[in-house]
Legacy VTK file of the C-alpha trace (Angstrom):
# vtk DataFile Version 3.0
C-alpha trace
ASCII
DATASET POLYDATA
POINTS 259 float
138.775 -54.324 -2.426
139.255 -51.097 -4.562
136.187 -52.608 -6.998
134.692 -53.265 -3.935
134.824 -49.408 -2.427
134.123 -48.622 -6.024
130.774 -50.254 -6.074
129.615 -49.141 -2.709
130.654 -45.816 -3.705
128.722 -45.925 -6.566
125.390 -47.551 -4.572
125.790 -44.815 -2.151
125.940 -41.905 -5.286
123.141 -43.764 -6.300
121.190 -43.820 -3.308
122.243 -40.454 -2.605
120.853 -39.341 -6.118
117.825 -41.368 -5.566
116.966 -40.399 -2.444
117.667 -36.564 -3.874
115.637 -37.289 -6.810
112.747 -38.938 -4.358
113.111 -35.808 -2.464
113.208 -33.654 -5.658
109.730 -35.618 -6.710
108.304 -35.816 -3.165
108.782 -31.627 -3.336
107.169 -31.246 -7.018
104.562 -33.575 -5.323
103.995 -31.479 -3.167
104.220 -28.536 -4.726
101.938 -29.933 -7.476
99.628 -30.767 -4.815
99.411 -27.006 -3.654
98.816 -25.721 -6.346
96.280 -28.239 -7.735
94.639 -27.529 -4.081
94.907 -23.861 -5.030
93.034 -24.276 -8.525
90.903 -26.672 -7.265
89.936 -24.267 -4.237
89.909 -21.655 -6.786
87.174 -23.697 -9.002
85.373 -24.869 -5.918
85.087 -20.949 -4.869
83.930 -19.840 -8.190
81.687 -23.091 -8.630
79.969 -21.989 -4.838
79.727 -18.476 -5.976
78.179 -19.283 -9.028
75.381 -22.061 -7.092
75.030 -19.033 -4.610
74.441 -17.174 -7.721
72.230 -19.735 -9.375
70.473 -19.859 -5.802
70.137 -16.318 -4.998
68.600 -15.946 -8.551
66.278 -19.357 -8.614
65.614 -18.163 -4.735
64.756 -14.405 -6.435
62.484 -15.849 -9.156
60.719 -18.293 -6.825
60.184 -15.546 -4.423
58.676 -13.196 -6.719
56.546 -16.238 -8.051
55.091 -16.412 -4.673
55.159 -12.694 -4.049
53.575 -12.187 -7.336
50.245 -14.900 -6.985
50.214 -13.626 -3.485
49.727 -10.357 -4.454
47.111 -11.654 -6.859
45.166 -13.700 -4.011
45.338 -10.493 -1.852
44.007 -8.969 -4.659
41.155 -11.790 -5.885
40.025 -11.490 -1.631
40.246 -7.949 -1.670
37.740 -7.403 -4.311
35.660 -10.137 -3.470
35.567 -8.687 -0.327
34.765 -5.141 -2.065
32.134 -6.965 -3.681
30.565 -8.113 -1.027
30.464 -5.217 0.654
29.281 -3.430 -1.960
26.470 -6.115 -2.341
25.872 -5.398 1.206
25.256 -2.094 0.569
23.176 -2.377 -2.391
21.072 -4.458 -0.130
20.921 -2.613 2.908
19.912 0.159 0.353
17.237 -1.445 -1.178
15.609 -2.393 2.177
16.326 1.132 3.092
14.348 2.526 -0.536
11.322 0.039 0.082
10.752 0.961 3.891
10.869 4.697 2.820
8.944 3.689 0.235
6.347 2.443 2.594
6.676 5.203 4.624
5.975 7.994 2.431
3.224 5.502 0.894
1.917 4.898 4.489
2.331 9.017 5.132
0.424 9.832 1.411
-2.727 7.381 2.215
-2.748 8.550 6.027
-2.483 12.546 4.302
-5.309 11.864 1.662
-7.289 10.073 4.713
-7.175 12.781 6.564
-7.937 14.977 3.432
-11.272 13.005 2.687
-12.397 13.472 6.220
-11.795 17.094 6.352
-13.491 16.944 2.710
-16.322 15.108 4.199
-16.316 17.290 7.719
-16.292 20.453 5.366
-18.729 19.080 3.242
-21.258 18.027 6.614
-20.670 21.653 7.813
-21.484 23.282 5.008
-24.668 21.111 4.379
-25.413 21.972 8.198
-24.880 25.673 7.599
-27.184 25.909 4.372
-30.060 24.191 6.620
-29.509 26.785 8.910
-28.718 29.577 6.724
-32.088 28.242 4.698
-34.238 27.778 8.524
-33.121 31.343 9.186
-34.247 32.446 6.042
-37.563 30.967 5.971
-38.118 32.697 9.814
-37.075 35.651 8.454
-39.006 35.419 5.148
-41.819 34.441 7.477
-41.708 37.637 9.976
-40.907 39.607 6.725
-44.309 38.581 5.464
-45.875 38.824 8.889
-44.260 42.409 9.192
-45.740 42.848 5.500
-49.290 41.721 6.309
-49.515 44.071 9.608
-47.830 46.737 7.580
-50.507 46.431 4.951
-52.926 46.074 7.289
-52.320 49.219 8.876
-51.545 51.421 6.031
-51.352 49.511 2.499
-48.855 52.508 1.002
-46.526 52.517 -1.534
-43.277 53.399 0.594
-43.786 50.496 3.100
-43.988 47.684 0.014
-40.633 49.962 -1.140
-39.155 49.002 2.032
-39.976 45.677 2.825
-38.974 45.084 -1.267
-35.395 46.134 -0.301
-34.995 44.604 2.994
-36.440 41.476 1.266
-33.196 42.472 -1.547
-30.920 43.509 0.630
-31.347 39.689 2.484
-31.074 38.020 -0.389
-27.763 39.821 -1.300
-26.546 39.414 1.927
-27.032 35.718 1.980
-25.378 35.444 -1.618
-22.641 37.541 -0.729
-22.278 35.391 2.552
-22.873 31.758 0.114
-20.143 32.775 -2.116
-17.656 33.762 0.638
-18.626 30.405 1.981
-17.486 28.809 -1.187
-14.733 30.975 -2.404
-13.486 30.046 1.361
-13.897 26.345 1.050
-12.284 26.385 -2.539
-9.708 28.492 -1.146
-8.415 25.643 1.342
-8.925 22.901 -1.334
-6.687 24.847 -3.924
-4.269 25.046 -0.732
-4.257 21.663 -0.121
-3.897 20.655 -3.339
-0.481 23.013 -3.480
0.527 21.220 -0.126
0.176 18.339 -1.514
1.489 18.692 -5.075
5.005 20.414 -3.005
5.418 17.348 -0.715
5.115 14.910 -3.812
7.825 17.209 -5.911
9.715 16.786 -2.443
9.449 13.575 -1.737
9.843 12.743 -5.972
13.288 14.354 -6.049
14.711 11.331 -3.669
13.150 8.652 -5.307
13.488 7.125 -8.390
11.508 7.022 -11.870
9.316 4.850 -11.118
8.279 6.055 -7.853
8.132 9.996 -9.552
5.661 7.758 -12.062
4.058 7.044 -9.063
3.512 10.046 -7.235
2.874 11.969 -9.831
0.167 9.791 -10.845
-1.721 9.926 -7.022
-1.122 13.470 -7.426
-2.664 14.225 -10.842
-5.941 11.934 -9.665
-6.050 13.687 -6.471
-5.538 16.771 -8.217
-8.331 15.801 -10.567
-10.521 14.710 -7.593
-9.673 18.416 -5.971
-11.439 19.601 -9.675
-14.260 17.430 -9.751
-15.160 18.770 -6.131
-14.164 22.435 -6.931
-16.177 21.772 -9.851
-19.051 20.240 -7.973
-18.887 23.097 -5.441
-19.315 25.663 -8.234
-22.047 23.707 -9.537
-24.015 24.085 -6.416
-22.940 27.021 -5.393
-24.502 28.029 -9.024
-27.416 26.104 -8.440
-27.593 28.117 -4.964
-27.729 31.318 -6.393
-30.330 30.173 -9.190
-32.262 29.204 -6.173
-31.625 32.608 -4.622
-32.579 34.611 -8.087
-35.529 32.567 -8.468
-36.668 32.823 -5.241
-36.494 36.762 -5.075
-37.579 36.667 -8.806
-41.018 34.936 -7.500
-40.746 37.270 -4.130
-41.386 40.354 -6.436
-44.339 38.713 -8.160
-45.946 37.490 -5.620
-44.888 41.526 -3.949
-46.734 42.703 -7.245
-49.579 40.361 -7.264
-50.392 41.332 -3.792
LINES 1 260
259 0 1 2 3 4 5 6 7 8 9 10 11 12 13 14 15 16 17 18 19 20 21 22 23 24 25 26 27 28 29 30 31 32 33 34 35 36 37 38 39 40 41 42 43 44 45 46 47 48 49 50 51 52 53 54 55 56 57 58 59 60 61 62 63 64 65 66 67 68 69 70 71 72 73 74 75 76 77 78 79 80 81 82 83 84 85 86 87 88 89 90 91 92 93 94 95 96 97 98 99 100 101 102 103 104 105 106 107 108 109 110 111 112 113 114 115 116 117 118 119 120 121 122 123 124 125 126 127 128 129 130 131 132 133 134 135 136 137 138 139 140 141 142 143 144 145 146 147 148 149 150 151 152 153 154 155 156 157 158 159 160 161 162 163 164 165 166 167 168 169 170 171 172 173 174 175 176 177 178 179 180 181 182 183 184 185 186 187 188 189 190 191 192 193 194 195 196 197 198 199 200 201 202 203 204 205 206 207 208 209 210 211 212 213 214 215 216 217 218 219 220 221 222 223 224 225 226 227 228 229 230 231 232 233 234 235 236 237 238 239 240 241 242 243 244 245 246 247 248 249 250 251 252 253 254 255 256 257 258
């Protein structure tokens, strides 16, 4: 009975111990367990910080991938754009050049037109006016020699042929002073409109471009060179007029000294 007592002492020490070393291991368990949690939370923590790093920077690199060719298409759009624009405007210029082109063009042939006519009016008038000038003369070289005859016939003296000799000179330097006024005039405007016209080309060249200077500065030089021919034609007759004239009075004075 003693051996007995003995042994369930013993089993209960034992079961005592082992239940206090279950509860000894169950606590290190648990403990263990903690802190494993705790490190593990610990690595989990520092492994999601450094994803959220990783992220934040792949996320940061990505963005300013797509920031960056962004940027670059805005920038490819933007100067197409500004190059079509700009073609635009080159464009809209160039139809802008031509029709001012045409206009001045249009305005130059309409100016030397009108030139020609007033040339050709001048030039009418003036032929109309030396057939009168010339009709008036030959009535009044007629009633000069009418006044002549009845002058000789009623007393053939020397003071009478004195005077109708200077009336007859007198006339025929009035009408010369009066033919080259008539020119000088009519030279006068042609020299003006040839400076009218040479200004409004040097106007008109200082917009445009070389080869529309080339241009105008050709029309001007052969309208400038027309302008000279005329002048020159005009002096021509105007010098043939006065030859007239001189011979005319020239063979007035014979024919004065014959008679």
């Amino acid at each position: 009975a003693a051996r007995l007592a003995a042994v369930r002492v013993q089993a209960a020490a034992r079961r005592a111990a082992a239940a206090s070393e279950l509860r000894r291991q169950r606590c290190s368990r648990r403990l263990q367990a903690v802190v494993r949690g705790q490190a593990v939370r610990r690595a989990l923590a520092l492994d999601a910080a450094a994803a959220t790093c990783v992220q934040a920077a792949w996320r940061a690199s990505a963005t300013r991938a797509s920031f960056t060719s962004a940027v670059a298409t805005i920038v490819s759009i933007q100067s197409n754009v500004r190059c079509a624009t700009a073609v635009r405007k080159l464009a809209m210029q160039r139809t802008s050049a031509v029709a001012v082109q045409a206009q001045a063009r249009r305005l130059l042939a309409k100016a030397e037109l009108r030139r020609h006519r007033q040339l050709h009016t001048e030039h009418i008038g003036c032929v109309k006016m030396q057939a009168a000038a010339r009709r008036r003369a030959a009535v009044q070289k007629k009633r000069v020699q009418r006044a002549a005859r009845k002058l000789q016939a009623l007393a053939r003296g020397g003071a009478d042929r004195r005077s109708i000799a200077r009336s007859a000179t007198a006339a025929v330097r009035i009408q010369a002073v009066w033919r080259s006024a008539v020119c000088q005039e009519a030279f006068a405007r042609s020299v003006a409109a040839a400076v009218a016209m040479q200004a409004a080309g040097r106007r008109a060249n200082a917009a445009r471009q070389a080869h529309l200077r080339l241009v105008s500065i050709v029309l001007i030089q052969s309208s400038a060179r027309r302008l000279a021919a005329c002048a020159d034609a005009r002096r021509q007759r105007a010098a043939r007029c006065m030859q007239a004239v001189s011979r005319g009075s020239a063979a007035r004075r014979i024919l004065a000294l014959q008679a």
